[in-house]
C-alpha positions as YAML, in Angstrom:
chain: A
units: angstrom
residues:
- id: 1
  name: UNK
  ca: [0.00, 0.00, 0.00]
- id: 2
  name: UNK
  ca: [1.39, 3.68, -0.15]
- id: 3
  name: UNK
  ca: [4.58, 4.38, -1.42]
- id: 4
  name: UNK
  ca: [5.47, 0.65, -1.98]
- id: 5
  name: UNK
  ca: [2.71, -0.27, -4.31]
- id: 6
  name: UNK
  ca: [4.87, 2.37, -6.48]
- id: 7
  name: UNK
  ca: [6.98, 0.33, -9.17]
- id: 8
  name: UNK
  ca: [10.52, 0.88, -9.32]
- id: 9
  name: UNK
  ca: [11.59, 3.52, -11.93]
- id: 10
  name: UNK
  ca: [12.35, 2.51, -16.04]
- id: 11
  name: UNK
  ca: [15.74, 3.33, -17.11]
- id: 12
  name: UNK
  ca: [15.82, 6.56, -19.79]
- id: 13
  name: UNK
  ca: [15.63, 4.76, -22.92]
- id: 14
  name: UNK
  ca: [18.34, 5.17, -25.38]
- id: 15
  name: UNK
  ca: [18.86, 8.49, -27.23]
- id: 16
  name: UNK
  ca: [16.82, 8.01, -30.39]
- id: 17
  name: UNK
  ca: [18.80, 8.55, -33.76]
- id: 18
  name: UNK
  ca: [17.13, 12.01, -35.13]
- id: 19
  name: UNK
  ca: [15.57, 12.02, -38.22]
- id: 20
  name: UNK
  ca: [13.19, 9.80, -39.96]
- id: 21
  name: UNK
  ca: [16.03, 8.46, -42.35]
- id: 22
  name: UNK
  ca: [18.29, 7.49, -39.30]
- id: 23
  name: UNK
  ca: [15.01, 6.08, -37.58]
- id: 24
  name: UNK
  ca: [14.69, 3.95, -40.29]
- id: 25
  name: UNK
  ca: [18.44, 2.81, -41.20]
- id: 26
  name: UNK
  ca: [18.81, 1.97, -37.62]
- id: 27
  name: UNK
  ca: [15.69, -0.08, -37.55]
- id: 28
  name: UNK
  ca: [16.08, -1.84, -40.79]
- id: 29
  name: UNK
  ca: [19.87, -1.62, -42.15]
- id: 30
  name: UNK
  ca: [21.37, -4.71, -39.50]
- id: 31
  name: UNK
  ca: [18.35, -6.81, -41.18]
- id: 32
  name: UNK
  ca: [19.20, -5.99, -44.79]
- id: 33
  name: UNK
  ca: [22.96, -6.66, -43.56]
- id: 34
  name: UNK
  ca: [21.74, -9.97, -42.51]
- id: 35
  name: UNK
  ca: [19.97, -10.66, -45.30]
- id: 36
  name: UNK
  ca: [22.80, -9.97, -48.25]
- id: 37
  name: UNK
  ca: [25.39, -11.91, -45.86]
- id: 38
  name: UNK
  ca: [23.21, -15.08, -45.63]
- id: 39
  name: UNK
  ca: [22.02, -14.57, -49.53]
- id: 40
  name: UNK
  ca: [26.21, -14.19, -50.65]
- id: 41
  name: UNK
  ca: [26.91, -17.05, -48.66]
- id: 42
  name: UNK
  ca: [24.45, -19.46, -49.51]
- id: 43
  name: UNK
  ca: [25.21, -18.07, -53.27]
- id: 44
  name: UNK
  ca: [29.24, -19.19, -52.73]
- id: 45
  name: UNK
  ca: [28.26, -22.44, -50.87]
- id: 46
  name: UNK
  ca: [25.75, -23.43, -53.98]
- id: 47
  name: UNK
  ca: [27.93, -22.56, -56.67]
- id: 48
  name: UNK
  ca: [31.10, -24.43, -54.84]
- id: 49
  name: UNK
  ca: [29.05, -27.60, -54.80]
- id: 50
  name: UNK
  ca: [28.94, -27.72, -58.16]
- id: 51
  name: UNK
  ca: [25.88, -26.22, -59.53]
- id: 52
  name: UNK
  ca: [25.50, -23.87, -62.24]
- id: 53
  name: UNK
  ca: [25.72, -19.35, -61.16]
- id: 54
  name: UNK
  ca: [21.70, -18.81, -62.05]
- id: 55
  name: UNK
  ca: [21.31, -21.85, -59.90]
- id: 56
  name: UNK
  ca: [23.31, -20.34, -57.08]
- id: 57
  name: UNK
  ca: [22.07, -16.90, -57.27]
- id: 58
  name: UNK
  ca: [18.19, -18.32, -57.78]
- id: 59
  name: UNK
  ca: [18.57, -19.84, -54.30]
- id: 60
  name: UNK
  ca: [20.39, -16.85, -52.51]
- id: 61
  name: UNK
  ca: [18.22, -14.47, -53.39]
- id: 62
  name: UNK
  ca: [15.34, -17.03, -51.83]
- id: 63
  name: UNK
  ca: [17.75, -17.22, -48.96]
- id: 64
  name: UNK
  ca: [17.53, -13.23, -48.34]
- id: 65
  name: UNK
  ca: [13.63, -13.18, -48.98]
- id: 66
  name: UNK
  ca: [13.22, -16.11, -46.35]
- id: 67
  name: UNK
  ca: [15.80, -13.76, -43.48]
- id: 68
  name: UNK
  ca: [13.83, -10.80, -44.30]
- id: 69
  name: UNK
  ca: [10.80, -12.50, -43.56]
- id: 70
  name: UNK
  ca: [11.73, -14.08, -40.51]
- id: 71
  name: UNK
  ca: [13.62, -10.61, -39.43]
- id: 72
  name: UNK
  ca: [10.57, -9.31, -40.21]
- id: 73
  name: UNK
  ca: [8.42, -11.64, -38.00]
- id: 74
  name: UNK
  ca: [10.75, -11.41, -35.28]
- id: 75
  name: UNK
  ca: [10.60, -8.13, -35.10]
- id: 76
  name: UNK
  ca: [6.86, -8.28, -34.72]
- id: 77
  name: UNK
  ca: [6.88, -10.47, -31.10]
- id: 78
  name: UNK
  ca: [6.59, -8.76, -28.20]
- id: 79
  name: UNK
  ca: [9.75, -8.25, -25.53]
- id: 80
  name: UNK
  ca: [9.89, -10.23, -22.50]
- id: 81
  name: UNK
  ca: [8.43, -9.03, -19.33]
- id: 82
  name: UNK
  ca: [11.47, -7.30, -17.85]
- id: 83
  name: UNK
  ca: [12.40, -9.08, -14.14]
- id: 84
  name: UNK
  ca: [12.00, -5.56, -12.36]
- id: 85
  name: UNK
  ca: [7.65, -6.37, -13.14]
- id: 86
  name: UNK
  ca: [6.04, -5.68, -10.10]
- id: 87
  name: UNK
  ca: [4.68, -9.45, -8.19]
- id: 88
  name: UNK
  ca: [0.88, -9.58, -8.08]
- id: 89
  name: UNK
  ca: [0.99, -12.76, -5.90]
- id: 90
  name: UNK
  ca: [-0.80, -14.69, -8.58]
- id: 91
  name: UNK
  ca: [0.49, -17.22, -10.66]
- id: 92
  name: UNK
  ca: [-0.24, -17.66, -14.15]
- id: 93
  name: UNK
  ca: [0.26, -21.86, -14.15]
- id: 94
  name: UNK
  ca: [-1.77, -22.92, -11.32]
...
């Protein structure tokens, strides 16, 4: 009751880049780097087994489609609850 039903204070959240550009490299520029490194190296791996370059580059480019997808996706769950949540005494497995 009082001052100790109060939860504990957030941290300040990082600075946010200024800028809509910068909002959006930051948010979507370590996905595309993701992306191009997984489609280049499924391209090499492909091609070095023996199969022909349209081959290769057919299936990295479905490589980068498939990361940005699932970057995508990932992006959309929520965070964990953080372990500074206030208790409410209850359970949620009973």
């Amino acid at each position: 009751m009082g001052r100790h039903a109060t939860p504990p204070a957030l941290p300040d959240p990082p600075d946010a880049p200024a800028g809509r550009a910068a909002r959006l490299a930051s948010r979507y520029l370590p996905r595309l780097v993701l992306a191009v490194c997984a489609a280049i190296t499924t391209t090499l791996a492909v091609a070095w087994a023996g199969n022909a370059w349209s081959s290769a580059t057919v299936a990295g480019g479905a490589v980068a489609v498939v990361v940005l997808g699932a970057a995508w996706l990932a992006g959309t769950v929520p965070s964990p609850p953080s372990e500074s949540a206030p208790d409410t005494g209850h359970d949620a497995v009973q």
